[in-house]
N, C-alpha and C positions, 0 to 999 in steps of 0.2 A: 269489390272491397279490397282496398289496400289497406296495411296495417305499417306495412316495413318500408324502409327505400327514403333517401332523403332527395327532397324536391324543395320549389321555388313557384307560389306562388303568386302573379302577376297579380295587380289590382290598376284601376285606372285611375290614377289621379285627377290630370285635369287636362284641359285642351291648348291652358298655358303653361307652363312650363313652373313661370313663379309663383304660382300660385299654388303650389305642393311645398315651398320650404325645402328643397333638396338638395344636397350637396352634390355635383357630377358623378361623385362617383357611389352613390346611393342609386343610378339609374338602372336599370336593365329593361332587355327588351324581352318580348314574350314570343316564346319561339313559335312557328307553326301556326299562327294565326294571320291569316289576309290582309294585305294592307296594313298591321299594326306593328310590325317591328322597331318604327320610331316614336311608339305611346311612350311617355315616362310612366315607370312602373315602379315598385318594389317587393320584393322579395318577403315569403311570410316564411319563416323559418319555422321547420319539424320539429319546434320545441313547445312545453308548454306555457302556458300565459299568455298574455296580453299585449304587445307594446301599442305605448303611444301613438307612436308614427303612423301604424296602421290604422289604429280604431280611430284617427283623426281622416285617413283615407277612406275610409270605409263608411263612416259621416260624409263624405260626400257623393258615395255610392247611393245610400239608401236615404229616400226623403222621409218614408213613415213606413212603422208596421205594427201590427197588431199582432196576438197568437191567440189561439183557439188549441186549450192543453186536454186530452185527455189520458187519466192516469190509471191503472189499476194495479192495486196493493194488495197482497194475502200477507196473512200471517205467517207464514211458513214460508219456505224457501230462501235465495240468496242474492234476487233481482225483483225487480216490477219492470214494467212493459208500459209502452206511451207512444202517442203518437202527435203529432203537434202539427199544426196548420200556423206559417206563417205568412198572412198577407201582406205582401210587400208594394210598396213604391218606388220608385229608382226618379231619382234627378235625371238621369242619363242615359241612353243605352248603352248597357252595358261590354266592354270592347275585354275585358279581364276576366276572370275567374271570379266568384263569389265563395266567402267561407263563411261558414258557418259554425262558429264554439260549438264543440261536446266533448266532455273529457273523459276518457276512462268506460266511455261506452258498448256497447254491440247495436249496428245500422243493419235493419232488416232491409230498408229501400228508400229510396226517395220520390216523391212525383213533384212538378211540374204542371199546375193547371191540371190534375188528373189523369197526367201520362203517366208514364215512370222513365226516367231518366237516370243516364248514371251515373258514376259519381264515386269521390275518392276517398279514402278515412286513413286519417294515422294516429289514428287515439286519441288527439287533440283538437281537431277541427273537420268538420267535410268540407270539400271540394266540388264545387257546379261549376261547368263548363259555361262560358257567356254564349255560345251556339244553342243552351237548351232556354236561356233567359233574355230573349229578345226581344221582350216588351217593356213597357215602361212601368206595368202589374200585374206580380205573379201571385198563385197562392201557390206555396212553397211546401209538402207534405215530408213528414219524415217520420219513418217509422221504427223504433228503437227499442231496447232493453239498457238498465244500467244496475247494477247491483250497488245492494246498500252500502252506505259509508260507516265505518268505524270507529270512524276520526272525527266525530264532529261537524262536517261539513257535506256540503252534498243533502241527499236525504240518507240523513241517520238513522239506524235500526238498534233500539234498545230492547231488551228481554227482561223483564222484572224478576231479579231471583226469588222474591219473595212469594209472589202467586201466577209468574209464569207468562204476565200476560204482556205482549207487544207494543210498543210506542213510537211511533216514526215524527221526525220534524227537518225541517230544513235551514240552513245555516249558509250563508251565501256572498258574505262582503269578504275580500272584494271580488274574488271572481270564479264563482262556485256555483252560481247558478245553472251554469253550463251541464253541471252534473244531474241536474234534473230533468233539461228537455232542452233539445239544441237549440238555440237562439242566438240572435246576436247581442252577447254581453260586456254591454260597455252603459257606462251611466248617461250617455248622451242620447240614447236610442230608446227613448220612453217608448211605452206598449200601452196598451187596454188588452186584460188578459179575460180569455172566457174556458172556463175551467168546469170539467165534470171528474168527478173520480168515483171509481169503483171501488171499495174495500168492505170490509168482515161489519157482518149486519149491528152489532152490538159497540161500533164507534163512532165515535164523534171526527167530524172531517172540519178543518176550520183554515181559511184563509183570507185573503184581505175583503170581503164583501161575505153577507150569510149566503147559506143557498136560496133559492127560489122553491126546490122540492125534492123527496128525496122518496127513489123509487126500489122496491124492494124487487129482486132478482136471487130467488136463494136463499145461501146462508150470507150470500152479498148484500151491498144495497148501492144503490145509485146514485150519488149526488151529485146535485144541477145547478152552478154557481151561473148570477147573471155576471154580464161585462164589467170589468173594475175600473177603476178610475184611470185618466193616464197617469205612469210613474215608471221608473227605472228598474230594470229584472233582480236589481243584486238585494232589492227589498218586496219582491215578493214571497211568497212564503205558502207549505203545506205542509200542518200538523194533523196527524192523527193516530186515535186507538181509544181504549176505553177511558178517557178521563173522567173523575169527580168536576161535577163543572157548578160554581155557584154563579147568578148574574146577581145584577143591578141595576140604576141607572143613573147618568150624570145632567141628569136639566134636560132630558129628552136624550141622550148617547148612550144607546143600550153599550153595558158593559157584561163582559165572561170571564170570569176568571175558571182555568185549568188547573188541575194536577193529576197525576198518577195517583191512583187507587192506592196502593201502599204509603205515600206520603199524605194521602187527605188530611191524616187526623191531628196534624202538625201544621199544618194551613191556616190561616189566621185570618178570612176574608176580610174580618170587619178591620182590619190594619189596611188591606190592599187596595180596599175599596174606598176609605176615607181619604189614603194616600191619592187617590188616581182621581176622585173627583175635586179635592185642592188645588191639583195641577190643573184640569179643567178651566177652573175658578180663576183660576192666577190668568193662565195661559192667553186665555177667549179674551181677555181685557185688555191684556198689556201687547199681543200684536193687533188686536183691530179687526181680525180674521177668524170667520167662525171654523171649527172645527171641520176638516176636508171629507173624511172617512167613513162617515156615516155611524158604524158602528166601531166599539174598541175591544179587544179580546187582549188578555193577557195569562198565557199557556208556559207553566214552569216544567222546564225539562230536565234531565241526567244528561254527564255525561259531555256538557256544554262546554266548550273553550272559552267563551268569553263572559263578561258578567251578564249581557243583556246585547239584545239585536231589536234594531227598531224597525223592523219590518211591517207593510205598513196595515195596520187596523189590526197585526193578528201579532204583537211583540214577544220572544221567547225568552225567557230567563233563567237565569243558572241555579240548578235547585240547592247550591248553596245560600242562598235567601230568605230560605226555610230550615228555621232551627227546631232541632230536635227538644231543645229547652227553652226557658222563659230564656226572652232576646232582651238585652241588655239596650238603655236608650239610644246608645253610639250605633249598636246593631239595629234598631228601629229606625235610625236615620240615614243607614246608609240603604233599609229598599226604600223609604221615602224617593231618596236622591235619584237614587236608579230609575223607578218608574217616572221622578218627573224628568230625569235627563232621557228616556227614552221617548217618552211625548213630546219635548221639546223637540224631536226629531221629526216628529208627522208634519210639524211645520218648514221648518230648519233641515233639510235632508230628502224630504220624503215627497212632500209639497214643493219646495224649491229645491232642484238636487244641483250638485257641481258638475261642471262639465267633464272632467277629467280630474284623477286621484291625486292632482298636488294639491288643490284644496279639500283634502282630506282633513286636513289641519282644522280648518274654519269650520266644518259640518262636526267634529266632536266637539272641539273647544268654543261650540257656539252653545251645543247641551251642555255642556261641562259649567258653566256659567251660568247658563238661563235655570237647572236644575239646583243649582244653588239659591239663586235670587226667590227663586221660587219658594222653597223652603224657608227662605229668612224671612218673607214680607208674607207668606201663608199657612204657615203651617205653624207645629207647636214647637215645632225647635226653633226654641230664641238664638240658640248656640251655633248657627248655621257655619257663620263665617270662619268660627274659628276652628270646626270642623274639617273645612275647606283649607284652611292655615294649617292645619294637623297632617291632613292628608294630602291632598291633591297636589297643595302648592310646596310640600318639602319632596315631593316625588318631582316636580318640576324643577326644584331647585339641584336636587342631586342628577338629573339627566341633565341640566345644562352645565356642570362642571366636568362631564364624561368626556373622553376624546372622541365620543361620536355623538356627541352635539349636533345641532345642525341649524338651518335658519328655521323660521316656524315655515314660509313658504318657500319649499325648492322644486326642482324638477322631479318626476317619477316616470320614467324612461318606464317602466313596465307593470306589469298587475304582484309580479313579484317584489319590488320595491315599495309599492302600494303598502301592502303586509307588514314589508318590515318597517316601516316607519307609523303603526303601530304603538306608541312610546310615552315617555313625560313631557314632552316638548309638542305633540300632537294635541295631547289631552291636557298636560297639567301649567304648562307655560302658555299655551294659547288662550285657556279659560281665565289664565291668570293677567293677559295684558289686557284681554276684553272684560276684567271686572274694574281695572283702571281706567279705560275707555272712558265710561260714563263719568266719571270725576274731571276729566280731561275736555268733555266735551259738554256734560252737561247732561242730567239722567234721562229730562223727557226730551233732549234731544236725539240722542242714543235712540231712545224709545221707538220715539217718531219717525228716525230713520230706517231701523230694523220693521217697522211696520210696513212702510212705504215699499220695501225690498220686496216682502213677502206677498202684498197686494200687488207690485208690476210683473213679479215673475212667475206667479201662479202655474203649475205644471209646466213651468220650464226646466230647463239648465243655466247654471249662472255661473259668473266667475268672480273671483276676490276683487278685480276692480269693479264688480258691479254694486255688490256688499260697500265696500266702502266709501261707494260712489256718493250713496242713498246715505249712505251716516254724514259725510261729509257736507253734503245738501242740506240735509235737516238740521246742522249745524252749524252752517255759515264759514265754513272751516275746509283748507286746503287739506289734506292726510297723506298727499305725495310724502313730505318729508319724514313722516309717522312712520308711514308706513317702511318706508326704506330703513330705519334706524330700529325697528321695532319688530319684522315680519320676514325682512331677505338681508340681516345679519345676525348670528348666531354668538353667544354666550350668556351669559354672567355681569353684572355688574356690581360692584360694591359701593356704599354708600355710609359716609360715616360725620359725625356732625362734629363742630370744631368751634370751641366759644372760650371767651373769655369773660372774667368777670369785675367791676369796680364798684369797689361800695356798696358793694351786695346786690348790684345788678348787672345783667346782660352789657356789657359793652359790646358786642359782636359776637355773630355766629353765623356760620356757613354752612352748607353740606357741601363735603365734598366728595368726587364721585371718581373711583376710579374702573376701569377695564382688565381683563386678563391679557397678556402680551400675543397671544394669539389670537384672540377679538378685543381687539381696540377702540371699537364702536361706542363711545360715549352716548347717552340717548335722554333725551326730555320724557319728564314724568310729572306727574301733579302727586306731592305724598302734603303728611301731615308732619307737625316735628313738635312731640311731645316732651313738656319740660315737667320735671317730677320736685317734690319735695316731703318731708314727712311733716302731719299734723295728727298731735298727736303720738299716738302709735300705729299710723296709717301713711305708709307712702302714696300719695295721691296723684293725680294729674293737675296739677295750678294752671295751667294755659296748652290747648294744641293750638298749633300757625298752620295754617295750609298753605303750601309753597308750591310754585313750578319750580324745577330745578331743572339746569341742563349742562353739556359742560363736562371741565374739571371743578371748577366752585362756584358757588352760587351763594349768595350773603341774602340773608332770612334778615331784613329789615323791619322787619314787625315786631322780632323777639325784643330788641335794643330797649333799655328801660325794666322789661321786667324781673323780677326777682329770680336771682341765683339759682339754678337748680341744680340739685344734687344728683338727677340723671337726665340724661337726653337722649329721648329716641328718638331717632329720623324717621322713622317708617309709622307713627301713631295709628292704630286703628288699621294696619295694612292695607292702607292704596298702594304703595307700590309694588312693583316687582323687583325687588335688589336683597341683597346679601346686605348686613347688617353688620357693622363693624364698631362695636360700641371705645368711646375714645375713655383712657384709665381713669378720670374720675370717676363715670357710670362703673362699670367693673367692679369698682372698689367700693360704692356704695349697694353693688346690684348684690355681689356677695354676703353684704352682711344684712340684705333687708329683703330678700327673694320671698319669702314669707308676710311680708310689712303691707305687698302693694294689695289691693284694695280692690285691682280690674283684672278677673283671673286668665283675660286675654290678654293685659301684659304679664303676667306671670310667663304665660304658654309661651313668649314671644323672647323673655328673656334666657328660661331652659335653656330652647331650643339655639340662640344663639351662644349660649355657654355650650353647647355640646358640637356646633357648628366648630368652633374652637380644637376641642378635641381633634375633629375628623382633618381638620388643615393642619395638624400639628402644629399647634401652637399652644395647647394647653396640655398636659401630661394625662393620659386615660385615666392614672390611679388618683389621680389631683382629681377629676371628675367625681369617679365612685367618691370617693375619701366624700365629698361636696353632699352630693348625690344622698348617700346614707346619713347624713349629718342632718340635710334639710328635706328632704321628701317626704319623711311620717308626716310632717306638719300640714304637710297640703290636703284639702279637702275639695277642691275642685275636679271632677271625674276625666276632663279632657287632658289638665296637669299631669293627673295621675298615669292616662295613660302614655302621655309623650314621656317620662320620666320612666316609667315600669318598661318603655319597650327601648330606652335608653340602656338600663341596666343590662335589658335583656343581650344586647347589641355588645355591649363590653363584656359580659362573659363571655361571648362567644370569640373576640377577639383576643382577649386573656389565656384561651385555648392553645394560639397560634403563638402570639408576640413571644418572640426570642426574651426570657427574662429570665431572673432567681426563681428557682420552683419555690423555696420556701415563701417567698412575695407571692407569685403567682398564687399560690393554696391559700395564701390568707385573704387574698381578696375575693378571692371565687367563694369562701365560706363564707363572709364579710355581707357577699351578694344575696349568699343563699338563707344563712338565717335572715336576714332584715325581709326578705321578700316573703319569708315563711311566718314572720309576727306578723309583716303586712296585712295577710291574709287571714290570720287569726285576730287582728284586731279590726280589720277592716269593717262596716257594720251590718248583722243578718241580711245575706239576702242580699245585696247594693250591687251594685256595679263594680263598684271598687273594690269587692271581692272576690267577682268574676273575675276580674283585670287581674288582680295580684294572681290569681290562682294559675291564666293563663301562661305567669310569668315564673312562676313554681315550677312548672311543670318543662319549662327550659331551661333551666339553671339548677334544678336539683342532684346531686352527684355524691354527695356523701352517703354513706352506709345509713343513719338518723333519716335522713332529708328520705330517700329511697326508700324506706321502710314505715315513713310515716305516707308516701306517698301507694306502697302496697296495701296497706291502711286500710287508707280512705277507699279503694279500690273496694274491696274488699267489706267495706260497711262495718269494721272495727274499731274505725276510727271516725269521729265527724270533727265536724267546723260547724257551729251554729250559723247556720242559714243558709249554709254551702248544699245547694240538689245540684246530684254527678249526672249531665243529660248522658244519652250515648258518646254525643264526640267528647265530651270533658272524659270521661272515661278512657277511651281510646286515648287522647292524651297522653292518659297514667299507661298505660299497658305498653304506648310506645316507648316513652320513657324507659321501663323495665326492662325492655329490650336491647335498648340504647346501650343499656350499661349491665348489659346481661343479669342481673336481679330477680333473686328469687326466682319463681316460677314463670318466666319469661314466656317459655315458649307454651305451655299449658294454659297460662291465661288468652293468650289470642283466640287456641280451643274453645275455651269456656265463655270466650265475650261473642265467638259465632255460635255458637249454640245458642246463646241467645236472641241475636241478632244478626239476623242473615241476610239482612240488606245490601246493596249495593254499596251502599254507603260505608257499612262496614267492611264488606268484604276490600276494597279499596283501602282502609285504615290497615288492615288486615298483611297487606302487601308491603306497606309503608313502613309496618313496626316489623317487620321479618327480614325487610333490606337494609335497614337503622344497625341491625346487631353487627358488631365487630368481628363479624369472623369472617375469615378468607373464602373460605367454602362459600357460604351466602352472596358475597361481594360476587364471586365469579358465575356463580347461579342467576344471578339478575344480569349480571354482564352481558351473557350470554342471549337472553329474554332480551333483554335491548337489544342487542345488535344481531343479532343472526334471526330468532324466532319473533320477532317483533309482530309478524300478520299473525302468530296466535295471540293476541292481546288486541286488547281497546288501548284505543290512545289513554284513555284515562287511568290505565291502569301502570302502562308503564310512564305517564306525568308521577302517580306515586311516587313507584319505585326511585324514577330518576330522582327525583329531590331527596326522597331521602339515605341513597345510597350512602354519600360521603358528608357526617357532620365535619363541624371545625376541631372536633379531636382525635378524629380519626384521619389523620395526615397522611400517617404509615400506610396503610390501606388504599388511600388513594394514590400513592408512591409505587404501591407494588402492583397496581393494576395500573397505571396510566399509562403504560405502552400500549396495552390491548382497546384502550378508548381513542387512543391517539394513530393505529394501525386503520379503525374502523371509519374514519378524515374522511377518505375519499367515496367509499360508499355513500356516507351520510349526505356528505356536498353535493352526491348527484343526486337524491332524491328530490323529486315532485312533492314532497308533502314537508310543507313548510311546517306545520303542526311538530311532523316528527324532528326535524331541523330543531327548533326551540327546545324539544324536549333532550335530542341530545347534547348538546349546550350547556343544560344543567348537572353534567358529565364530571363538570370543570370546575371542582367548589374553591372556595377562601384554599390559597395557598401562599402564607405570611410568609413568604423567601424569596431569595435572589435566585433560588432553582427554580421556581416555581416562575417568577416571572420572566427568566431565560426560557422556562420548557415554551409558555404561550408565545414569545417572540420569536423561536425557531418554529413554530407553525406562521403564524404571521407575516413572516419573515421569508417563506420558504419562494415563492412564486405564484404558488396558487391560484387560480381564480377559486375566492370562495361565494359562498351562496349570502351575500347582504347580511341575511338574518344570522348567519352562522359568522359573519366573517365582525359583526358591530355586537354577538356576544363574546367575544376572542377579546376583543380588542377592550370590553369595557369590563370584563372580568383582569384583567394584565393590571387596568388603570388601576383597579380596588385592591390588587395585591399589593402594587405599589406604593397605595396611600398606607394601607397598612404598615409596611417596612419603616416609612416615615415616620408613625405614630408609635411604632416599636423605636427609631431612634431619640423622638422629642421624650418618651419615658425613663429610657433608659438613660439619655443626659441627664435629667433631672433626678435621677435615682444616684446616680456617680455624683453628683453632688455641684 
């Protein structure tokens, strides 16, 4: 066993030369071995992850393998122990080294067909000699230990503080499987997995196929999984410990739902279960393809990084999903989404996987899409889309105005990069040009072609031109030039309509479409172009045109003739994907009739382009609010309510920063605070829109009144008819009071654990203690992040770090940012990308020219940084900046 010592592992490529892709001097030769010093090889470097280049070599190594895992788990301790059989096939005899992923493990031995052979470990990969593998089928044995993960990934070990009791699950995209049982982990290397595990006689074992039988041994028990289907390791999965488990079934699909024994009573089957056979419903019809999996389980866990894993038959979810209080409908629809974007995945991912992680892109933004569709044509949210317009697609739109932007498909040189791309542009721009797609091509040809995809590649590997290949066929239609304008070029485009008028009708109109000067890429789209008018006292829609548009102009010959309209949207009913640049007739009537129009999805559509305004500086923030406060009570739309309530919420926190007159500044932060405090009191018992306000109370509250009505409510002194405080609305309040040191700050954290000693809490708990402005505190958590980090859960210092530095605590983050900025190079080098993001958020809103100098002297320095660290650097500098900007367009406008 080697642990230390940096080496070069050989692999064989190929017998031709060109047939590896190499560049000359990517060759080496592999010392010490007979006859092969002129093999083309490459080097696997003592680091961890993944690269492409290899696991594309290594696909030519191996033709098939299977694993045969067995596990055993106790409650107690700080490892489990595994031994794994992989049956291998080789294209080739072998003339290289073989490696084998494990990260972060202990190798008790290896055998060889039943020998034992030896063999090399550096933490990240073993090493077989091609002397001991000289057939063309081995069975490959390893026998290991790995201790539990922390962090979310790997196999995770959670301890329930509430009753003590154990929970283990695994978290594995993209390349974490490795920390379970050594394999070869790459997406191209499907398995059939045969699984037995040992653990503690009173849990539940669950992974992608049920057991066969389950044999008592002690205070152990035995469980005996048959063979799984074939699929890719980064979506196999094993949960276990005591869960509350309720089933079900979907038209014969036995379903499971999980949870921990302390969150049972907050579970809401009868939601998870109607959700999950809808998706069923939708699903089975619209590909053509029954259900692969046999069975469905879905297992809510702590402690999660992401929202949801679609791992396959056995999916985990972030027990953020589960409210502590009555869930609001926007909150019923977003586990709706979830569960059907995870199912979308058994087909889409799971069933047909990518070959390698650049189409990363296509496997979310294909659920990201199908999870929507699904919702809107099955379920009871009629409001699906604009749901999807609220959320997904302004998180697409603001990742593609970042300066790490990028194409939706590029290259991914390694499993680190993988990760960090991760983004809006993965999930919220890819979901967003494939819901134009079908407008573009035609729905049941889209249909029929994503059907066709899934039926020829059935437990394959696939790649984007295969996907497209199958759309393009079902629709009669080249997607070469589509694709190029729409997938491998990156930005933004803006779109903005251009008409005249005679005699009271359209003489002409155009959209026209422009580019940012960094992406130039003009591109074809199919949108609508909605002409509005008032009747009445109802601004209505009189005529949509659906147009292809492409280009710098494109003239809407349809509209010519019709009656004058007093607005014009180009984007109607959002087909497309563009930015929205309303031309000053609209503006001027949009201002004075925001309230008038009649489709509360153009309502959402124009907000949010009035606020889009803001952020490009070119409308004034306090012109916003001023708007904002004048016209929002009137809105009675819950989706309105909440793009506009997290609008406000958004400019306070800016108002904190922007270089202005304190005396301005105070009156608009009060300006904010009462109107969002009648909101709430007027909002009606019990609604959503009370919830919403409330949540927006409790971030913009700051006066002594506001803070003591808000101790209050805490407090049960005070009510709001219809307002129940669950646990986290509570937490809230108490962070709040800490925020701004209030009242019994630090006593209440005492008395909300006393009562509640969940993890859930305890975590809030962390949150509202790092929030308080004082120096002491600030350097106490500093410290916990960066030097004692392994005594903490990831999860707990994600708390901490977000809420160390608000946007009014500047000072504080001034006087500590040398000690976050010393701690660079440590963080850079770590392996745990989790922790990388977490320290990131190090780095909050810093409204200056100091502030965006300190981030470009890191940026700027030489560095290699870690992707993930080096594209949050970069896209926090962008937002500082835009801020500066939005502090100059108000401050013009305020000099007069």
């Amino acid at each position: 066993m080697n642990r230390s010592g940096k080496f070069a592992v050989g692999v064989l490529c190929s017998a031709v030369l060109a047939a590896c892709s190499l560049e000359p001097n990517q060759l080496q030769t592999t010392a010490g071995a007979t006859n092969v010093q002129a093999t083309p090889a490459i080097a696997r470097d003592n680091t961890p992850g993944l690269s492409e280049q290899y696991a594309k070599l290594r696909k030519q190594q191996i033709a098939q393998v299977d694993y045969k895992l067995s596990v055993t788990i106790a409650k107690t301790g700080e490892a489990f122990s595994g031994r794994v059989i992989a049956d291998t096939q080789f294209r080739r005899n072998l003339l290289q080294p073989l490696t084998i992923d494990f990260a972060g493990g202990e190798v008790q031995g290896v055998q060889v067909d039943g020998k034992t052979v030896p063999f090399e470990y550096n933490g990240h990969f073993i090493t077989i000699a091609p002397e001991h593998l000289k057939g063309r089928k081995h069975a490959i044995a390893v026998d290991y230990t790995h201790a539990y993960s922390t962090n979310g990934s790997g196999l995770h070990r959670f301890q329930d503080p509430v009753d003590g009791e154990v929970y283990m699950y695994t978290d594995f995209e993209p390349y974490d499987a490795n920390r379970l049982f050594p394999h070869f982990d790459q997406p191209n290397l499907k398995a059939h997995y045969t699984l037995d595990v040992t653990a503690p006689k009173d849990w539940s074992v669950i992974s992608s196929v049920r057991e066969t039988k389950v044999e008592e041994a002690g205070e152990m028990n035995h469980w005996v999984f048959p063979q799984s289907k074939k699929f890719s390791s980064y979506i196999f999965s094993l949960h276990t410990g005591p869960f509350t488990v309720w089933e079900d079934d979907a038209d014969g699909i036995p379903l499971r739902l999980f949870a921990r024994k302390s969150m049972a009573e907050y579970v809401k089957p009868q939601d998870w279960f109607t959700f999950t056979k809808q998706s069923f419903a939708f699903f089975q019809k619209y590909f053509e393809v029954d259900y692969p999996f046999v069975k469905y389980d879905q297992v809510i866990v702590p402690d999660f990084n992401a929202g949801a894993m679609e791992n396959v038959a056995a999916v985990t979810f972030n027990e953020g999903y589960v409210s502590r209080g009555e869930k609001t409908q926007a909150q019923r629809m977003r586990l709706a989404n979830v569960i059907a974007h995870e199912m979308a995945h058994m087909w889409f991912g799971d069933l047909v996987t990518m070959n390698w992680w650049d189409d990363l892109w296509l496997n979310e933004s294909f659920a990201t899409y199908m999870a929507n569709l699904s919702l809107a044509e099955n379920s009871e949210f009629d409001d699906a889309w604009e749901n999807f317009y609220l959320g997904t697609k302004q998180w697409a739109y603001g990742s593609d105005q970042l300066p790490t932007t990028h194409a939706i498909q590029l290259p991914v040189k390694n499993t680190d990069e993988a990760f960090a791309n991760f983004d809006g542009i993965t999930y919220g721009k890819g979901g967003s040009i494939l819901k134009q797609l079908p407008y573009y091509l035609g729905k049941e040809e889209f249909r029929k072609g994503v059907s066709n995809y899934l039926k020829d590649l059935s437990y394959k590997n696939s790649t984007l031109d295969d996907f497209m290949g199958h759309l393009g066929k079902a629709a009669g239609k080249d997607l070469d030039q589509w694709q190029q304008q729409w997938l491998y070029k990156a930005g933004l485009n803006t779109i903005a309509a251009n008409f005249q008028c005679e005699d009271g009708v359209i003489a002409s109109l155009t959209i026209e479409q422009t580019a940012p000067e960094e992406y130039p890429t003009l591109r074809e789209q199919r949108t609508q172009v909605g002409l509005y008018n008032m009747a009445g006292d109802k601004m209505v829609l009189s005529k949509a045109i659906p147009v292809t548009y492409a280009g710098a102009s494109t003239e809407v010959t349809a509209a010519k003739g019709e009656a004058c309209p007093q607005i014009v949207y180009p984007n109607e009913g959002d087909w497309a994907f563009a930015k929205v640049n309303l031309d000053k007739v609209s503006v001027d009537n949009m201002s004075r009739h925001i309230n008038d129009f009649d489709k509360p999805f153009t309502r959402l559509m124009l907000w949010q382009s009035l606020f889009d305004s803001v952020v490009d500086a070119k409308l004034p923030l306090d012109q916003y609010v001023s708007f904002a406060l004048s016209n929002a009570g009137s809105e009675s739309d819950i989706n309105v309510i909440r793009l506009v309530s997290g609008h406000l919420d958004t400019a306070f926190v800016y108002l904190n920063q922007i270089a202005m007159d304190n005396a301005k500044r105070t009156q608009l932060q009060l300006a904010i605070e009462n109107f969002v405090w009648q909101q709430l009191q007027q909002a009606p018992a019990g609604s959503d829109a009370q919830k919403t306000w409330f949540g927006t109370f409790a971030g913009v509250a700051h006066t002594d009144k506001a803070l003591a009505n808000a101790r209050n409510l805490l407090r049960g002194e005070l009510t709001v008819d219809g307002l129940k405080l669950d646990p986290d609305m509570r937490w809230s309040l108490i962070t709040l009071q800490n925020q701004r040191l209030f009242g019994d700050y630090a006593q209440a954290i005492k008395s909300e654990l006393a009562k509640d000693s969940s993890d859930r809490s305890q975590l809030n708990a962390i949150a509202a203690e790092a929030i308080r402005p004082q120096q002491e505190i600030k350097a106490k958590w500093l410290e916990n992040l960066l030097d004692k980090r392994d005594d903490f859960k990831l999860a707990q210092l994600k708390y901490a770090a977000s809420a160390l530095f608000p946007s009014e605590q500047n000072g504080l983050f001034e006087a500590n940012v040398e000690r976050i900025v010393d701690a660079l190079d440590e963080v850079n080098g770590s392996d745990a990308p989790e922790f990388i993001g977490t320290y990131a958020r190090l780095f909050p809103m810093n409204c200056s020219a100091k502030g965006v100098q300190q981030l470009s002297e890191l940026l700027d320095s030489g560095k290699e940084l870690n992707p993930l660290l080096e594209k949050a650097l970069k896209n926090r500098r962008h937002l500082d900046q835009r801020c500066l900007n939005m502090a100059a367009a108000m401050n013009g406008h305020s000099a007069g």
